[in-house]
N, C-alpha and C positions, 0 to 999 in steps of 0.2 A: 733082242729085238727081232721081229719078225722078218724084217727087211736089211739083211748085211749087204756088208760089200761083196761078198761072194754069193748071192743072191741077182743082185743089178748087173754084176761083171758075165751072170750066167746070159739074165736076158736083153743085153745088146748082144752078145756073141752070138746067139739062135738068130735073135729078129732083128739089129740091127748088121752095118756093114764089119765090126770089128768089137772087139770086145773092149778098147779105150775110145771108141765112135759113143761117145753117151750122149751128144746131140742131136743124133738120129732122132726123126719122128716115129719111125718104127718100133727103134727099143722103150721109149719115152711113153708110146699108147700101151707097149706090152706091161710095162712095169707100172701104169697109172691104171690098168685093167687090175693085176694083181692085187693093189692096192688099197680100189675098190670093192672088189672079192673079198677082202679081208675087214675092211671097216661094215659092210654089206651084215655077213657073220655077228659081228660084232655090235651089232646096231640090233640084232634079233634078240642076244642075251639081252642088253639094257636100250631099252626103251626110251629112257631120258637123257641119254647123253646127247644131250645140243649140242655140244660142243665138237660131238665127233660126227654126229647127223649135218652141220654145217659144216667141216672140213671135207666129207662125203661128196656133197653139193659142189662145191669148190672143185673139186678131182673129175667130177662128170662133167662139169664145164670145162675145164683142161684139156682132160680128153678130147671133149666134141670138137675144139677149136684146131685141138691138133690135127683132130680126123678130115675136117673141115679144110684146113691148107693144104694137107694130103690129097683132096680129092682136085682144089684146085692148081695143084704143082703136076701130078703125074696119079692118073685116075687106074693104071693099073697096079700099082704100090698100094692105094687104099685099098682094092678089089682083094688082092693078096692077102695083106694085114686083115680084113674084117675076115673074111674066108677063116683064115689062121687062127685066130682068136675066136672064133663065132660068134663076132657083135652083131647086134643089127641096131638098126637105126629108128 
């Protein structure tokens, strides 16, 4: 699988507070970015997977929501994280 446990355990340790913090918002957008990046890929080779085009969907709304509390809990955390990630909105 593309995504182990030493994979998730890498991106809280970077972006969130601690490498067993996996509730962080920060680790949470890094790893739902990655995850994206990766069905994104995957959505180029097959064209008809619905099924992974609507889990895709699902993840970008995830995301946003989380980005979304982030800006309203502490607006220099989201500033960082998107910076860090190079999202834009």
């Amino acid at each position: 699988m593309y995504l182990t446990t030493e994979k998730k355990r890498e991106f809280f340790e970077k972006y969130g507070k601690s490498a067993e913090d996996s509730g962080s918002a920060e680790g949470q957008i890094a790893m739902f970015t990655f995850r994206i990046a990766h069905l994104t890929e995957h959505l180029k080779q097959n064209r008809k997977d619905y099924n992974t085009q609507r889990s895709l969907i699902r993840l970008v709304g995830k995301r946003r929501k989380l980005l979304d509390y982030l800006t309203k809990k502490d607006i220099n955390r989201y500033r960082a994280i998107v910076k860090e990630l190079g999202l834009r909105k």
